[in-house]
N, C-alpha and C positions, 0 to 999 in steps of 0.2 A: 847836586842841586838840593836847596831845601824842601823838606816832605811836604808834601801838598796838608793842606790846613781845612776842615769845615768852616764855608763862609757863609751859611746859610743854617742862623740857628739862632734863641735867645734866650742870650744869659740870665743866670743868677735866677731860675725861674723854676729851677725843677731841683733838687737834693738827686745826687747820685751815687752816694755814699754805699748805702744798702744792699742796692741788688749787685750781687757779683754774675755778672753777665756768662752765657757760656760761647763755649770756640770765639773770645774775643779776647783780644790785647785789651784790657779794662784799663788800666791807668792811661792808653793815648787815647780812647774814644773818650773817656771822661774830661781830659781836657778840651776835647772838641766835638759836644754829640751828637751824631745823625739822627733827629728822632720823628717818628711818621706821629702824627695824629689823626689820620682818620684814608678812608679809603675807598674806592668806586670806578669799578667797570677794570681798566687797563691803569689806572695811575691811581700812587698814595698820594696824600696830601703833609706834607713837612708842615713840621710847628712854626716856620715863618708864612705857612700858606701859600706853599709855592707847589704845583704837577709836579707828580715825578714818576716818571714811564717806569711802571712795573717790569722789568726784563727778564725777571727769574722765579715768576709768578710764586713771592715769597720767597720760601724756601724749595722751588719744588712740587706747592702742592696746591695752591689757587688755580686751579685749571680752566675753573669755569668765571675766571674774574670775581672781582671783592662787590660785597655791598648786595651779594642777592638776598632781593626777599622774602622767595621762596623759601630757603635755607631760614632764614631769621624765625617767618612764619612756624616753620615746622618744628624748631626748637623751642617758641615760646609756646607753643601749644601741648608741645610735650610735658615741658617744664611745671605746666599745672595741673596735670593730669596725671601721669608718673613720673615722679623724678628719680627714683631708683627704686631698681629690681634685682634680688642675689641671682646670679645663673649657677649658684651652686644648688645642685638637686632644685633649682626651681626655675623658673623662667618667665617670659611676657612676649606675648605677640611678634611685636614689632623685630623683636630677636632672630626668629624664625625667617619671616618676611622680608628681611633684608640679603638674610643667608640665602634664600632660595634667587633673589631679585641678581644677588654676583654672581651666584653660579650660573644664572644665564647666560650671562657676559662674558666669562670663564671659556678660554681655552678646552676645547672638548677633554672632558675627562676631569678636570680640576674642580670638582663640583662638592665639597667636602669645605665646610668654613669654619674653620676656628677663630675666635674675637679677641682681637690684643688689642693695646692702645696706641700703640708707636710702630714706627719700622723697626727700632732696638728691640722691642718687645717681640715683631713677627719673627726676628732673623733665629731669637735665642728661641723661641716656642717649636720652630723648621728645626731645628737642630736637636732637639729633646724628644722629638717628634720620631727623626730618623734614626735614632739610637735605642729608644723605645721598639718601634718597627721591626728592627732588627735581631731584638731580645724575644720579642713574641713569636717571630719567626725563626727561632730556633740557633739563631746566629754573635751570639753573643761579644763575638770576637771582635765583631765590626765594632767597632768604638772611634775611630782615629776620623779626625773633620780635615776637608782638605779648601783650601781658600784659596785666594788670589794675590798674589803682589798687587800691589795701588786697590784693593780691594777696598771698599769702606762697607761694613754692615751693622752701622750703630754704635753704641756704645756700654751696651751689656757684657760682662764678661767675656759670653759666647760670640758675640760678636766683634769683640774687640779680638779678640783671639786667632778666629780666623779670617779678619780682616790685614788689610797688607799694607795702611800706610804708614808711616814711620812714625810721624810724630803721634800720632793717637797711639801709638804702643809702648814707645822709648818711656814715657814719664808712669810706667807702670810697669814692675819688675814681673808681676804673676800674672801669667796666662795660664786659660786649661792646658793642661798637658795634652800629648798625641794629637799634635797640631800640625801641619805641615802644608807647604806652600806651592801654588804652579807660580810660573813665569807671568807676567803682565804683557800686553799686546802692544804697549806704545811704543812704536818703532821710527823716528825723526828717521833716521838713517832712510828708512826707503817707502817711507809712507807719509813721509810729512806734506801737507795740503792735498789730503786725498780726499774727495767730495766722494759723503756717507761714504759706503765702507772701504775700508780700505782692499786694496790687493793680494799684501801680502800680512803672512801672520798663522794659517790657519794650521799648519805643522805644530804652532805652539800648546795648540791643544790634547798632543802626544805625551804632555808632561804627564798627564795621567797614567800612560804607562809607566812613565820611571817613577812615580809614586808605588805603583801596583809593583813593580820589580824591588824597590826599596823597601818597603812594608809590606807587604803581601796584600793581595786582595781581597783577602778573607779576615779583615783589619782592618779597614774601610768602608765606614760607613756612610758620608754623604759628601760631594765637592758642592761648595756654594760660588757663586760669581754672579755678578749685575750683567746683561746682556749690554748693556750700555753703563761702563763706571760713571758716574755723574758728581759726585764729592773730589775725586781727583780730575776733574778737567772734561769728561766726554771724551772717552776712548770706544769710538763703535767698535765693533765686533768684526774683526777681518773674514771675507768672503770665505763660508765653508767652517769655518771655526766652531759655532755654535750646533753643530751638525756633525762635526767631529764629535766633539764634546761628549753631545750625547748617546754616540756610539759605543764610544769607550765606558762611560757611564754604565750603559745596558749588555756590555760586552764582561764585565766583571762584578756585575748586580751591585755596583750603586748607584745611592740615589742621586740624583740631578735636583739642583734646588738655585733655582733664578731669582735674584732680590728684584723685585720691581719695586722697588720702593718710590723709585723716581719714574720707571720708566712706565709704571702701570696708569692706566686712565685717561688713554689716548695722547701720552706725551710723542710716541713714534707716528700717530696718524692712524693709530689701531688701536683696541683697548686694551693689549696686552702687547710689551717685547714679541713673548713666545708667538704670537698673533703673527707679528711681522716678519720676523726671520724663518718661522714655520716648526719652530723647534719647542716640544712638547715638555716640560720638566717634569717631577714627579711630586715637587711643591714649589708654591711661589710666594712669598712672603710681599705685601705689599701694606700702605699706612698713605697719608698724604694727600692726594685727591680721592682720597675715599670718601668723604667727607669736606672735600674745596677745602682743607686746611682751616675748617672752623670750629669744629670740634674733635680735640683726640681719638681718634682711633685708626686701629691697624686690623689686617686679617691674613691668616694661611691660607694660601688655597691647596687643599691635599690631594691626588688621586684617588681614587677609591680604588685601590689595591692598597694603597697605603693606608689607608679608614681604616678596610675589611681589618686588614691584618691588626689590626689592635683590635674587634671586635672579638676577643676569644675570650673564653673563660666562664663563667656564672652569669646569668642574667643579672645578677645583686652587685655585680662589682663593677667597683670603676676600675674603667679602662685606661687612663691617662694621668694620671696624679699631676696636674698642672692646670693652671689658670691666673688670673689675675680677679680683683674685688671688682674691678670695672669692664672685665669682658662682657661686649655687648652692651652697652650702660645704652639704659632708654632713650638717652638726649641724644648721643651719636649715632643711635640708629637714625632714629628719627632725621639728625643730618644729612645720614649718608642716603638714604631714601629720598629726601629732594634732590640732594646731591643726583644720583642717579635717575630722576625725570628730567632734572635740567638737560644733564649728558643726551640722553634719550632723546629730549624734544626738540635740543637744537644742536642734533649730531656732531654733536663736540668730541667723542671717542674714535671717530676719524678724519673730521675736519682738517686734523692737522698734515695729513694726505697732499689737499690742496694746495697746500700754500709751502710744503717743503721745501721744494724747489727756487723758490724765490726767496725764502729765507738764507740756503743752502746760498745762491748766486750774493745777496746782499753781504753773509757775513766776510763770502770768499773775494770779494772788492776789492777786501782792508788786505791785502796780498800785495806787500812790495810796502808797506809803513813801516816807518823805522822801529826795527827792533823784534820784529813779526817774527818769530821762525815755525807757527806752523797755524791751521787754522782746522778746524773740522766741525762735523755735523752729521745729524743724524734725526729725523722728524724733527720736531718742534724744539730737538737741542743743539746748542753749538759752543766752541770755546775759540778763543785768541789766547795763545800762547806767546808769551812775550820774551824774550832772554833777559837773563839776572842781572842784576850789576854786581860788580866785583864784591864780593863778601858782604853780601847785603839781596839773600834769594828772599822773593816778594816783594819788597820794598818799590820796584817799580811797580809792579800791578796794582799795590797799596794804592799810590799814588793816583793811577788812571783811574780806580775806584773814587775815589774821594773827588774827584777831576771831573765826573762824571755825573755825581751826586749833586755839585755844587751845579751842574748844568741841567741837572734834569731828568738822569735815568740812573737807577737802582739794578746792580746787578751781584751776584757772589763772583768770589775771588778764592782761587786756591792757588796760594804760591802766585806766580806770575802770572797765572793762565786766569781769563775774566769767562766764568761760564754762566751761560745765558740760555731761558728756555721760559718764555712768556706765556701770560695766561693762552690757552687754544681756544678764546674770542679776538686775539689779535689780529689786523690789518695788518693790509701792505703799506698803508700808509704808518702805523705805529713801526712796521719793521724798519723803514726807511731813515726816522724818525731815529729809533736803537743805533743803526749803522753811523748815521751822521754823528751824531754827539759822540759814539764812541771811537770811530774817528775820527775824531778832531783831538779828541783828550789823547791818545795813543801820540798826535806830531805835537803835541805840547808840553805833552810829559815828557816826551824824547830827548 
C-alpha cells in the first residue's frame, strides 16, 4: 500500500532547510511536516489548528500536562532575578532547595543529588560515578559496565555504549571499551499479551553470573538497565527479575544503577520504578518530568554509601572531577520546584495507580486487530506491537503513526511497536479517546 501522507498541515509557510532534526528520517518529514504550534492541558495544538491528544506526554516527560502556569510563573521570575550561577566552587539557593525537595521523594536511601541536564548526561555522570567509587574504594580493577540488550541510555558515549539497541550503535564504530551485555526480557514466545508483568523471564537475570564467571567480579563495576525499557517498546520487568538483579548485584559488590529516565515521576503510579517493584539501586539516574519537560535538566540520585565513599582525602580537594556549566542552572531549578508542588498538590506521583487498570484493560482491547502480535503495560505505559511487512521493518507503524496524527493523537513509534504513556492528568475519557483512534488507524492501515 502507499505510505500514509501528513494531511493536515500548511504549505510553503515555514523553511525547513536548516534544522537537521534528530532520531528523524529528515528528508520524508520534510516533504510532509507534523508541526505542534502551541499546547494545553492533555492536547497540542497543530499549525492547522486542529486537538491533537498528547499520548506520550511529549517525549516521556510532560507529566503534569503542558501550558502550566505555575511552571511559567516560577521561571519568569527566575529569569530576572538570577539567570545564572557557576556551581563550580560556588552556588545559589534554589540549588540546594531543590536537592533536599527530591531527596524527599527518593527511594529510602537515594538522597544524594547530582545536577545534569539530560538523561544522556545522568546515565554518563551514574557511570563515572561508579568507576570513581570504586577507585576510592581501593578497587581499581572494577572498570568493566555491564548493559542490557534493547537497552536505551541516551546518547553520550557512555551511554551509547552500554546501551543495547542496534541501530543507535551500528552507525558508530567506537565504543568505550570493557563493555559487555545481559540478555533483554522480551520474550513473544511465552509472554506475549501479558497484562503488567509479565511471568516468565526472571531466570534472565542470572546473566549476571556469567558475566562474573566471564570477567571476574572483581572487573565489574556497575550493571545499568531501565526497570521498564521505554525507547524500545515498554518491556516491564518479568516477576522476580528486578529482585534477582539486585541480588546478584550485592552478592558480588556491584553497583545497581536503574535509568528512570522515563520511568521516574509517577509514570508507574509511584514516584519511582524502584518505588514500585520495591527494589532499591545504588544510583538512579533520572531527567524528564523533573522539570514537566520545560526546562533541561536531569539528576543522580546516589546512595550515601556511594556519596561517603568519594568523601575521602583533604578537606581542600575535589572529590569528583566532573560536572557540566549548567548543573543546577537557576532557571531549571526554579522549574523543577514548581514542578514538584504541582506533583505534590495534585498527587500526580501516584495518581497513575488509579487509573492503571483501565488503561491496562483499554490498551488490551486492541487484542485480535489485524496484525497485533503482542500488547503490554505497565502504570501509565503501554506499547502495541504490530508485525513487519516483508522487508520494510516499521514502515507499518510509520504508517499507524502518521494515520493517527492526521486523526488526532500523537504518539512515539519504535520500529513497529506505537508506545504510549500520557500526561498523569489523563481521564478515562482521554484513554478511551487514545484507544479509539488508535484502533481504527491499526484496521485501516491493515
Amino acid at each position: 500500500m502507499e505510505p500514509a501522507v501528513t494531511v493536515h498541515q500548511i504549505p510553503n509557510t515555514i523553511k525547513t532547510d536548516s534544522f537537521w532534526m534528530p532520531f528523524t528520517a529528515n528528508r520524508q518529514f520534510k516533504k510532509a511536516p507534523r508541526l505542534f504550534s502551541s499546547a494545553k492541558g492533555m492536547y497540542y495544538t497543530s499549525v492547522d489548528g486542529r486537538q491533537v491528544i498528547d499520548g506520550s506526554a511529549g517525549l516521556w516527560c510532560v507529566n503534569a500536562g503542558h501550558g502550566r502556569p505555575q511552571i511559567a510563573a516560577a521561571v519568569e521570575r527566575q529569569l530576572s532575578t538570577l539567570d545564572f550561577a557557576p556551581s563550580f566552587n560556588m552556588g545559589h539557593p534554589l540549588a540546594f532547595d531543590f536537592a533536599e525537595r527530591l531527596a524527599e521523594i527518593a527511594p529510602k536511601g537515594l538522597d544524594r543529588i547530582f545536577f545534569t541536564n539530560s538523561g544522556s548526561e545522568s546515565v554518563d555522570t551514574a557511570l563515572k560515578i561508579a568507576l570513581a567509587y570504586h577507585r576510592a574504594a581501593g578497587q581499581p580493577t572494577r572498570t568493566r559496565l555491564i548493559g542490557r540488550e534493547r537497552g536505551y541510555h541516551g546518547v553520550g558515549f557512555g551511554g551509547m555504549s552500554v546501551g543495547g539497541m542496534v541501530a543507535n550503535r551500528r552507525q558508530f564504530a567506537t565504543h568505550l571499551p570493557g563493555v559487555d551485555h545481559i540478555r533483554h526480557t522480551h520474550d513473544l514466545a511465552r509472554n506475549a499479551f501479558a497484562k503488567d508483568q509479565p511471568d516468565h523471564g526472571a531466570e534472565l537475570a542470572d546473566d549476571v553470573e556469567r558475566m562474573v564467571a566471564l570477567h571476574g567480579a572483581d572487573t565489574i563495576a556497575a550493571v545499568i538497565v531501565e526497570p521498564v525499557p521505554g525507547s524500545t517498546a515498554v518491556l516491564p520487568a518479568p516477576k522476580g527479575y528486578l529482585q534477582r538483579l539486585r541480588e546478584l548485584c550485592t552478592k558480588h559488590g556491584i553497583l545497581l544503577i536503574f535509568d528512570e529516565v522515563i520511568t521516574g515521576f509517577g509514570r508507574l503510579g509511584t514516584p519511582f520504578a524502584a518505588n514500585f517493584y520495591g527494589v532499591t539501586p545504588d544510583m538512579m539516574t533520572t531527567a524528564k518530568g523533573i522539570t514537566n519537560g520545560t526546562v533541561p535538566c536531569g539528576a543522580v540520585f546516589a546512595s550515601r554509601q556511594v556519596h561517603d565513599g568519594l568523601m575521602v582525602g583533604p578537606d581542600n580537594a575535589m572529590e569528583l572531577f566532573h560536572g557540566y556549566t549548567y548543573s543546577a542552572h537557576p532557571v531549571a531549578c526554579a522549574a523543577g520546584l514548581a514542578t514538584l508542588d504541582i506533583y505534590k498538590d495534585e498527587g500526580l506521583l501516584t495518581r497513575g495507580a488509579s487509573l492503571s487498570d483501565y488503561w491496562r484493560d483499554g490498551l488490551h482491547s486492541l487484542k485480535g486487530l489485524p496484525n497485533v502480535v503482542d500488547i503490554r503495560n505497565q502504570g501509565l505505559m503501554g506499547a502495541v506491537e504490530l508485525s513487519a511487512r516483508d522487508g520494510a521493518v516499521g514502515a507499518r507503524g510509520y504508517d499507524v503513526m502518521v494515520d493517527c496524527f492526521n486523526r488526532g493523537l500523537y504518539f512515539r513509534m519504535s520500529g513497529d511497536s506505537l508506545a504510549l504513556s500520557p500526561p498523569l492528568i489523563v481521564e478515562k475519557s482521554h484513554i478511551d479517546d487514545i484507544v479509539s483512534i488508535l484502533g481504527d488507524a491499526i484496521k485501516r492501515v491493515a
